[in-house]
C-alpha positions as CSV (number, residue, x, y, z in Angstrom):
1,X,-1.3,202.8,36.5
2,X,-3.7,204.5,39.3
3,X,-6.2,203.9,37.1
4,X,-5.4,200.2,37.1
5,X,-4.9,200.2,40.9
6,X,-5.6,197.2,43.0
7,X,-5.5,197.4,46.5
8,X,-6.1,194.6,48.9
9,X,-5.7,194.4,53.0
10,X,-2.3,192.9,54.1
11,X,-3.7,189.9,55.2
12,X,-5.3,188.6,52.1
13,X,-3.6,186.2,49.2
14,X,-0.2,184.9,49.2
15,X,1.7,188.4,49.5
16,X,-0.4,189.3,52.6
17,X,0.3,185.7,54.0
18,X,4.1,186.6,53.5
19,X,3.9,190.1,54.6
20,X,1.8,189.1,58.3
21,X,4.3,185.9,58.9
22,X,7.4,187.3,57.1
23,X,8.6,183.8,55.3
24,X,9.3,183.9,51.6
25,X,6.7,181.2,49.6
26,X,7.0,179.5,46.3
27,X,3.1,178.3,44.8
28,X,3.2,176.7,42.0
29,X,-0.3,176.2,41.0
30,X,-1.5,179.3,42.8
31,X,-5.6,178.3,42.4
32,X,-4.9,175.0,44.9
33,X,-3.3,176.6,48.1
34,X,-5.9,178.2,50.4
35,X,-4.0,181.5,50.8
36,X,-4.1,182.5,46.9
37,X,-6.8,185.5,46.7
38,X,-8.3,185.1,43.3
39,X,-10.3,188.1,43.6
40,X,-7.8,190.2,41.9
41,X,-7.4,187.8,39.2
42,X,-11.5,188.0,38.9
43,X,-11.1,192.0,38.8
44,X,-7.9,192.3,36.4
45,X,-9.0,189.4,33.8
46,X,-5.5,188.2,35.3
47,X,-4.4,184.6,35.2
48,X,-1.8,184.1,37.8
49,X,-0.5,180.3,37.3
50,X,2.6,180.2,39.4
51,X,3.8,183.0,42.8
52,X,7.0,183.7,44.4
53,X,6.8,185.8,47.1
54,X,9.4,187.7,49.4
55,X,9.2,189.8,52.4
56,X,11.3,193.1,52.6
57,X,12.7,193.5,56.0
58,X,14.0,196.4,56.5
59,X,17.6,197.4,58.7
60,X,15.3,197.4,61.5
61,X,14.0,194.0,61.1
62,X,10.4,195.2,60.6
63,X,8.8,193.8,57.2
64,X,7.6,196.7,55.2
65,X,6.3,195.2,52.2
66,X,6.1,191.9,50.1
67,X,7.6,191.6,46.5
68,X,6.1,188.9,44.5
69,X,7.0,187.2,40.8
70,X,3.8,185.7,39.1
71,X,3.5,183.5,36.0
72,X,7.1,182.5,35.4
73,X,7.2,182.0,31.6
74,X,7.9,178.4,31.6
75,X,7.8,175.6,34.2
76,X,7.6,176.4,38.1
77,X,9.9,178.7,40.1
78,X,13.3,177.5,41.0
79,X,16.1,178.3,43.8
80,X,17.8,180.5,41.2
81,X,14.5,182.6,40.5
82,X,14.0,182.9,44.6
83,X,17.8,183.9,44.9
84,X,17.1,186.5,41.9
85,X,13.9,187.9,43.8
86,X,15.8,187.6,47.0
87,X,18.3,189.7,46.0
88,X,16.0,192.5,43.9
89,X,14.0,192.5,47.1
90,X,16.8,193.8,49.1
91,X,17.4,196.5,47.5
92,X,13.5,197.4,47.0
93,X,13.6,197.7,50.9
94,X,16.8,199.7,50.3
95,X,14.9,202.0,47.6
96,X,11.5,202.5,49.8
97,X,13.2,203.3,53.3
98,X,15.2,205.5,51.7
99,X,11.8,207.3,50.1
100,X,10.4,207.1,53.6
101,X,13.8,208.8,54.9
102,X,13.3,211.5,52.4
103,X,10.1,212.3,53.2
104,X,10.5,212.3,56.9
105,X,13.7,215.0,55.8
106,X,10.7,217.0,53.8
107,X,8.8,217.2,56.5
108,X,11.5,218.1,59.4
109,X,12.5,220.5,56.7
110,X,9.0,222.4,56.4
111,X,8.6,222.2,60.2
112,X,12.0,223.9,60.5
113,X,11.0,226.7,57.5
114,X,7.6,227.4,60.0
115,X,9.4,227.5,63.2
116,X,12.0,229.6,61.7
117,X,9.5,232.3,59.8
118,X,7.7,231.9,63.0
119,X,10.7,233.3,65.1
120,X,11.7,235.8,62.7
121,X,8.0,237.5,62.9
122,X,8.3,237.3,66.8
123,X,11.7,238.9,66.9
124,X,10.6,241.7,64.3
125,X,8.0,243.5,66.6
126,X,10.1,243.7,69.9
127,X,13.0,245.1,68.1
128,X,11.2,247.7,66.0
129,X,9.7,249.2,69.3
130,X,13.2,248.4,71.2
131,X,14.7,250.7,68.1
132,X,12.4,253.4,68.4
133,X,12.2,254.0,71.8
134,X,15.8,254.2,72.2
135,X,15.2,256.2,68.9
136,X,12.7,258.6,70.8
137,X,14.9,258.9,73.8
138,X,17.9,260.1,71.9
139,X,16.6,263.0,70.3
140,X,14.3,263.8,73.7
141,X,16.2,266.5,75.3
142,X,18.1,265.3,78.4
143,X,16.5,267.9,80.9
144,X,13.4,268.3,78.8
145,X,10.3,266.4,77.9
146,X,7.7,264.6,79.6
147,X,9.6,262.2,82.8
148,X,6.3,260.2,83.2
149,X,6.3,259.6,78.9
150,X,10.0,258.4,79.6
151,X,9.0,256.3,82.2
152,X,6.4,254.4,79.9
153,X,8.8,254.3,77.0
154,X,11.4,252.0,79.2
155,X,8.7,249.9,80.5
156,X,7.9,248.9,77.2
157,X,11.7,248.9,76.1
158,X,11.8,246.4,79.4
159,X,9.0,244.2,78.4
160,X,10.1,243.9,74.6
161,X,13.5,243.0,76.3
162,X,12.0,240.1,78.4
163,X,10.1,239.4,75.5
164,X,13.1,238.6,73.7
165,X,14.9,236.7,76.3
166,X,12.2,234.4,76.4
167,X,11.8,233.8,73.1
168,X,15.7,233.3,73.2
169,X,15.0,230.5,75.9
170,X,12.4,228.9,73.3
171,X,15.0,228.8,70.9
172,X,17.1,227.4,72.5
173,X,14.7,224.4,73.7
174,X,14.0,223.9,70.0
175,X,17.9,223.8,69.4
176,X,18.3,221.6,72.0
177,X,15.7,219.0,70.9
């Protein structure tokens, strides 16, 4: 079917027509009313005779699309046919929001995954050096060693520590949102 693709603006033929003013249209001989676009037909070696053309409106009342119905196979489009595509258009609207909901859900979801590798990396490196200074002053001899080396060792314990209260505060801002 991509290969076979036929893409127009939303403001050309009968389906943009319906799409920019959100009314459903019946043509019956689609080559006499000014909106029909016969450039596709021209392209595709189509013959459209006949349209019937919906908007889909979605929950929001925004219009999201237009579902059309060419060349009935005999005679011209009735109230029954425009009830039938009516009805097949509402739950097209249903089928595509819910493809845009999913893909919003995708997307939230790999944003999450980042945020949350992102955190885990950034908690990693303050608690490693957190671990081995308290590591280092455990096994240091309480009168012994160097008081200026122990002095270093808690300012960096310190810092990792504010380091990791901060990054709590980010968390919980992201949480939050």
């Amino acid at each position: 079917l991509k290969k076979r693709e036929i893409r127009i603006p939303s403001d050309y033929g009968v389906a943009g027509w319906v799409f920019q003013h959100r009314v459903p249209v019946t043509v019956n001989d689609a080559y006499s009313d000014p909106r029909f676009y016969s450039e596709v037909d021209k392209t595709s070696g189509f013959r459209t005779r006949n349209i019937m053309c919906v908007p889909l409106i979605n929950w929001g009342g925004r219009c999201i699309g237009a579902l059309q119905s060419l060349n009935k196979r005999s005679g011209d489009f009735t109230d029954d046919d425009f009830e039938l595509l009516n009805f097949i258009a509402n739950y097209v609207t249903i089928a595509l929001e819910n493809m845009r909901y999913v893909e919003e859900l995708r997307d939230l979801n790999k944003a999450r995954e980042r945020a949350v590798n992102h955190l885990s990396h950034e908690l990693k490196t303050p608690l490693a050096l957190i671990g081995t200074i308290f590591d280092t002053l455990s096994r240091d001899e309480p009168a012994g060693g160097d008081p200026a080396r122990k002095v270093r060792m808690l300012s960096r314990g310190m810092r990792n520590v504010r380091r990791l209260v901060d990054l709590q505060e980010k968390i919980d801002d992201i949480l939050n949102l």
